[in-house]
PAKE-741142 format. One record per residue (C-alpha): x, y, z; residue in three letters; residue number from 1. Coordinates in nm, 4 decimals. Layout:
BEGIN
px / py / pz / res / n
X / Y / Z / ALA / NUM
...
This chain:
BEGIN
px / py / pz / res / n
1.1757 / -0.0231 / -0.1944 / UNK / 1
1.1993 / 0.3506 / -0.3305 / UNK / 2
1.4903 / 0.6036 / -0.3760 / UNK / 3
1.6641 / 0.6531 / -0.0656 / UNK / 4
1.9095 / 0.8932 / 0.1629 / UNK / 5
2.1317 / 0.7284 / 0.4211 / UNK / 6
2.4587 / 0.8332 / 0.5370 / UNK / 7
2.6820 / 0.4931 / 0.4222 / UNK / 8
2.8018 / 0.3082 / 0.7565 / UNK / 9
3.1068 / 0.1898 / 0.6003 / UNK / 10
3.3632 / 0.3173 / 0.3380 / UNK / 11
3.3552 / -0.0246 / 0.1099 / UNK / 12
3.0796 / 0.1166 / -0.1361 / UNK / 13
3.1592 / 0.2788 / -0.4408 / UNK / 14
3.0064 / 0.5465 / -0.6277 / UNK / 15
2.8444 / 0.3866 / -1.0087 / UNK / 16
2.8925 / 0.7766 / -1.1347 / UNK / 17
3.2521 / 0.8158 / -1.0614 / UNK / 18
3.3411 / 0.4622 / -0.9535 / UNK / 19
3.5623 / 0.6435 / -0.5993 / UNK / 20
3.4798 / 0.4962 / -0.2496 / UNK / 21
3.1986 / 0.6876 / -0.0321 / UNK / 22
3.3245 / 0.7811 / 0.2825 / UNK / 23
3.1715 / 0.6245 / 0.5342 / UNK / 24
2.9751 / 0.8891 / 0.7699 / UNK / 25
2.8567 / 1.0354 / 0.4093 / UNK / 26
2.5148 / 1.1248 / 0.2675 / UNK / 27
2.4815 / 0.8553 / -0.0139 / UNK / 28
2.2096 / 0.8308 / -0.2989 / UNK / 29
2.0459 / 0.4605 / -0.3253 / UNK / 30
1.8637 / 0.3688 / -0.6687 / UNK / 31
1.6469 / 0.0879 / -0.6329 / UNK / 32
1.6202 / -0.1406 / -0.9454 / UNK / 33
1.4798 / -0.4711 / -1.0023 / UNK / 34
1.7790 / -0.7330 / -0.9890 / UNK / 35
1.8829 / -0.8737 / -1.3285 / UNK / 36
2.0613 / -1.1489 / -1.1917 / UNK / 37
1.7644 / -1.2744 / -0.9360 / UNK / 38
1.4440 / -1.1813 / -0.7927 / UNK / 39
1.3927 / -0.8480 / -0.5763 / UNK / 40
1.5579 / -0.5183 / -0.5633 / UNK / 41
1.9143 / -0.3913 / -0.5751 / UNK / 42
2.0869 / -0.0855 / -0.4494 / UNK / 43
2.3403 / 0.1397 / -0.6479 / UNK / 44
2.4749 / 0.3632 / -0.4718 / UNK / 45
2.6071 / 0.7605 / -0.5827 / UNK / 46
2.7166 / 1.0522 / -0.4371 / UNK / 47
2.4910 / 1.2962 / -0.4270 / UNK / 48
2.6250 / 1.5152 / -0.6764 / UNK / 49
2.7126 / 1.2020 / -0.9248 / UNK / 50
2.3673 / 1.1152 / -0.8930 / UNK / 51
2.1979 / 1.4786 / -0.9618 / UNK / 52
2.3911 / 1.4837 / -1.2946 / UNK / 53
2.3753 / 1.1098 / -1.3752 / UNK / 54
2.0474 / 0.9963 / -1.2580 / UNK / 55
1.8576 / 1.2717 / -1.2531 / UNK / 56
1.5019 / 1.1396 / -1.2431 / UNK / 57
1.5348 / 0.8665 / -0.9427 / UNK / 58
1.7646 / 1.1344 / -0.7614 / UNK / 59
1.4360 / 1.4117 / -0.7685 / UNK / 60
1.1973 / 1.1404 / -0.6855 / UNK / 61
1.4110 / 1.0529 / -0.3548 / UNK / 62
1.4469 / 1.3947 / -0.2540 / UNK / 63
1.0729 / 1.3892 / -0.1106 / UNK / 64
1.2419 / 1.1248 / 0.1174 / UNK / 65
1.4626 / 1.3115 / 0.2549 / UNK / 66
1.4070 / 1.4115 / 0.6027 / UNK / 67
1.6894 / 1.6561 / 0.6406 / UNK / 68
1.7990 / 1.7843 / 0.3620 / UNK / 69
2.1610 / 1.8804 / 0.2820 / UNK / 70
2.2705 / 2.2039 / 0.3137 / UNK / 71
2.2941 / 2.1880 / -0.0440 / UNK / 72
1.9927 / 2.0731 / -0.1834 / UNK / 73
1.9021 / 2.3587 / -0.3682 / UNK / 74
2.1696 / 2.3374 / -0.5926 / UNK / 75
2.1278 / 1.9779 / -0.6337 / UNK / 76
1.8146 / 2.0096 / -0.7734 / UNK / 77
1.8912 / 2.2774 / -0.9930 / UNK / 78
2.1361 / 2.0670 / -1.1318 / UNK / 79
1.9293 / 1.7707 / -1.1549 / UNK / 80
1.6604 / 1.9539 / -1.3250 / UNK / 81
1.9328 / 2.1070 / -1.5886 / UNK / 82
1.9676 / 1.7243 / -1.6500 / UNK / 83
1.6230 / 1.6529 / -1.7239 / UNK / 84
1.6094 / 1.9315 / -1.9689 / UNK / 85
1.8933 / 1.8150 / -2.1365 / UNK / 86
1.8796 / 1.4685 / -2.1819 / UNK / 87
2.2471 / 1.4438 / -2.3417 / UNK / 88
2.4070 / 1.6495 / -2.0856 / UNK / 89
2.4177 / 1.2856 / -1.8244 / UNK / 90
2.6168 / 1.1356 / -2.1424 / UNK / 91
2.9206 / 1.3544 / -2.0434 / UNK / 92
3.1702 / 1.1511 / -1.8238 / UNK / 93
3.4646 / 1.4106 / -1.8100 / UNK / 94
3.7274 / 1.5777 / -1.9878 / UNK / 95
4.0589 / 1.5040 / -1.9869 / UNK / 96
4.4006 / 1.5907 / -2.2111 / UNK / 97
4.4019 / 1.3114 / -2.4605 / UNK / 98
4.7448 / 1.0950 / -2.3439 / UNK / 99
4.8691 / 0.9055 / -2.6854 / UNK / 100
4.7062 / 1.1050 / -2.9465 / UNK / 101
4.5422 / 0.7582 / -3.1070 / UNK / 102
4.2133 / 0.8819 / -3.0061 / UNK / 103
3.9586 / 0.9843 / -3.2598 / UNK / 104
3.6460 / 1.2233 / -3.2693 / UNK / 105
3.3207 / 0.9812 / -3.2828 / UNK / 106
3.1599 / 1.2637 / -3.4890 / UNK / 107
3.4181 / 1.3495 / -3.7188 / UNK / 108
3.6332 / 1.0427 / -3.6887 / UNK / 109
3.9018 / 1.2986 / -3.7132 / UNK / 110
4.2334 / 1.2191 / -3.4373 / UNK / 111
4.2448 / 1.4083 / -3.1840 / UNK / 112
4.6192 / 1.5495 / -3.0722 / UNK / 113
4.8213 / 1.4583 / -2.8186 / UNK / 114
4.7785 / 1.6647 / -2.5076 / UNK / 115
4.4531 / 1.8209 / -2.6918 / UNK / 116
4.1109 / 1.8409 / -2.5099 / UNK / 117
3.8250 / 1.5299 / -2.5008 / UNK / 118
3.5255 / 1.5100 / -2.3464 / UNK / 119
3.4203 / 1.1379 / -2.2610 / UNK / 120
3.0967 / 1.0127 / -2.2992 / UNK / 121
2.9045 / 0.7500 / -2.1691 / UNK / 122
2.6321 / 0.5514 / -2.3362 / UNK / 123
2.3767 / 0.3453 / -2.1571 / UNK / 124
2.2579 / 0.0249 / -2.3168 / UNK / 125
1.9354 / -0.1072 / -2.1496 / UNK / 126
1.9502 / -0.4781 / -2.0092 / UNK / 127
């Protein structure tokens, strides 16, 4: 089953970029990967945009699917192919003021300051 485009006929899926609910009604992003917990495929789901930044590759790959494409497409794919460039830039998650100040920089190990700036990151671990 490849990459796929569908608008989501119910609201009870979430996003796996930014973990919210997609609409039902809206364009959603499907990555098909084989199932780890039995045989066959399985389906995560994105938002478009989630999935241009966090899974670049399988999100340019189903864009040849798409019959329609969304108004915003071009940007998309910009985006997505900024991604592919720049390997690290899926890693980033978000920034956010840090809340506590017990945070610490995982280059510098230095603590970061209440109410100061951080940048999450996410790592992948394969299986």
């Amino acid at each position: 089953m490849p990459h796929l485009f569908e608008p989501a006929p119910t609201a009870r899926s979430k996003c796996r970029g930014c973990g919210e609910r997609i609409a039902a009604g809206a364009l959603r992003f499907g990555e098909s990967l084989p199932n780890p917990f039995a045989e066959g495929e399985t389906t995560y789901w994105f938002h478009p945009e989630c999935a241009a930044f966090k899974r670049p590759e399988p999100f340019l790959e189903g864009l040849g699917s798409l019959a329609e494409p969304p108004e915003e497409v071009a940007r998309l794919e910009a985006e997505a192919r900024l991604t592919v460039e720049h390997p690290r830039l899926a890693r980033v998650d978000g920034a956010e003021l840090d809340p506590s100040g017990r945070a610490r920089c995982r280059s510098c190990r230095a603590a970061i300051a209440k109410g100061a700036w951080r940048v999450r990151l996410v790592f992948y671990e394969e299986g």
